[in-house]
C-alpha positions as CSV (number, residue, x, y, z in Angstrom):
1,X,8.1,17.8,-6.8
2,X,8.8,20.6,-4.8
3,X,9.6,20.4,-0.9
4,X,5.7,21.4,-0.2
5,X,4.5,18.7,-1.8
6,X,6.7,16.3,-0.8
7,X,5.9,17.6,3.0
8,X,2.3,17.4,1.9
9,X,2.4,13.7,0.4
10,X,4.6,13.1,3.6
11,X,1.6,14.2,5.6
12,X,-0.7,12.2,3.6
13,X,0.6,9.1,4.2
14,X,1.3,9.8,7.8
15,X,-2.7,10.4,8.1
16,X,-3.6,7.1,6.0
17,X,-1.7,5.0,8.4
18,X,-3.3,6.1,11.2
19,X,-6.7,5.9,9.7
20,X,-5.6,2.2,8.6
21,X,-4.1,1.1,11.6
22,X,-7.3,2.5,13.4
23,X,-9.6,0.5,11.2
24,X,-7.5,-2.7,11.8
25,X,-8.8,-2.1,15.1
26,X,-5.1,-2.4,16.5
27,X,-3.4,-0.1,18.9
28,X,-0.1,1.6,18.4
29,X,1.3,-0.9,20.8
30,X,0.1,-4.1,19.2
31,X,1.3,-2.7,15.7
32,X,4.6,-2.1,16.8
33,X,4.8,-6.0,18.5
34,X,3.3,-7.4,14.8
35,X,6.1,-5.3,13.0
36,X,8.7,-5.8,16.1
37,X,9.6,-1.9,16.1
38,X,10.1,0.0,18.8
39,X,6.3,1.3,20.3
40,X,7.2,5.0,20.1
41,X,8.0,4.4,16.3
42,X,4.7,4.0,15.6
43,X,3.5,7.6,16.9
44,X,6.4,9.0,15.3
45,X,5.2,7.5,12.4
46,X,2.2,8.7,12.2
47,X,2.7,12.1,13.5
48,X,5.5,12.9,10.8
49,X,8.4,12.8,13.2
50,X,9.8,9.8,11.5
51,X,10.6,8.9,8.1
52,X,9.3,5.5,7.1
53,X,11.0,3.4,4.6
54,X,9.4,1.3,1.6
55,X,9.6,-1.6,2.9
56,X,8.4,-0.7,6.6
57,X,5.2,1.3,4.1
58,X,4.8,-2.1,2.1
59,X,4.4,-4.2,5.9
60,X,2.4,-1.4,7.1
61,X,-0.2,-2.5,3.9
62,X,0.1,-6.2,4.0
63,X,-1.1,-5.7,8.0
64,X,-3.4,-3.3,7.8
65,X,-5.0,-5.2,4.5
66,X,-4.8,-1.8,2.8
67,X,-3.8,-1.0,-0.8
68,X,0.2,-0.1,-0.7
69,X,-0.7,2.5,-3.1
70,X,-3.4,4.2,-1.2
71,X,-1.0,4.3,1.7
72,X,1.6,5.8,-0.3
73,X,-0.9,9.0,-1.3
74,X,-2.6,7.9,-4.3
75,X,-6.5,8.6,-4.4
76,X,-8.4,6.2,-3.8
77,X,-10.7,6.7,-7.1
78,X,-7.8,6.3,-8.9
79,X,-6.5,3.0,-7.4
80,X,-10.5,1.4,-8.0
81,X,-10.6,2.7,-11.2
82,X,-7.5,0.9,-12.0
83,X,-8.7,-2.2,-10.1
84,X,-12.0,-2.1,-12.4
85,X,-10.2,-2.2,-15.1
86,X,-8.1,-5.2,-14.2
87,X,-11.7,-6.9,-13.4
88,X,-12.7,-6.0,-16.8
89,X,-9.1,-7.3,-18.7
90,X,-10.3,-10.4,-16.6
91,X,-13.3,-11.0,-17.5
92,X,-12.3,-10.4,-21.4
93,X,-9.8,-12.8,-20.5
94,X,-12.2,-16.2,-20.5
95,X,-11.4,-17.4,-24.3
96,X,-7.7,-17.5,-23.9
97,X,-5.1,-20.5,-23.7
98,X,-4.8,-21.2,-20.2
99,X,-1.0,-20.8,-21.3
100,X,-1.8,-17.4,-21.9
101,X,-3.3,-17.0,-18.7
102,X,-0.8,-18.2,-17.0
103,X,1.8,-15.6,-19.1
104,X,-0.2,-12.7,-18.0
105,X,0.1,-14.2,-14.4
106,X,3.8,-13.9,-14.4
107,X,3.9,-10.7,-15.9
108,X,1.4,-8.6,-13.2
109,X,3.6,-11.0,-10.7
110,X,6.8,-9.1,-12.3
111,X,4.9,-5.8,-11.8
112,X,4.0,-6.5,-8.5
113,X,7.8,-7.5,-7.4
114,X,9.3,-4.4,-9.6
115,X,6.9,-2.0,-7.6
116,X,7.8,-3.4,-4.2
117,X,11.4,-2.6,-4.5
């Protein structure tokens, strides 16, 4: 990745956490009292001044009820299409052991955790 497109990602994400936040219907103020950071962190934030970590990224999601992915840059076609397809693996899913089921539980649980850190 060169340094423009890590700039441009950076940017990317900077945007979709202000479009988030703004569809939460929360103010910069009420974010930063919910994530107990400092107000003017959240502008910087989202105006590219600050760097944000992965795990301030991964709260930012779980309060905004946003896909972490989609925050981080990914297009948004990309993360449904990937969501349909876990509907459809689902669905396929209805003549297994519940055993089995409960296998492929831990396993997208395992996924989930490794991609967090």
């Amino acid at each position: 990745m060169t340094k423009n497109d890590a700039n441009k990602s950076r940017e990317l994400i900077c945007s979709r956490l202000s479009i988030a936040r703004k569809r939460a219907g929360l103010s910069q103020s009420q974010v930063a009292i919910m994530l107990n950071l400092p107000r003017p962190s959240i502008s910087e934030i989202e105006a590219g001044r600050r760097r944000i970590t992965a795990e301030e990224l991964l709260k930012f999601a779980e309060l905004y009820s946003v896909d972490l992915e989609w925050l981080a840059g990914k297009d948004e076609n990309q993360v449904n299409k990937i969501r349909d397809e876990l509907f459809l693996a689902a669905r396929n899913a209805k003549g297994l052991k519940v055993e089995d089921i409960e296998k492929i539980v831990d396993i997208l649980t395992s996924l989930k955790t490794k991609g967090v850190k």
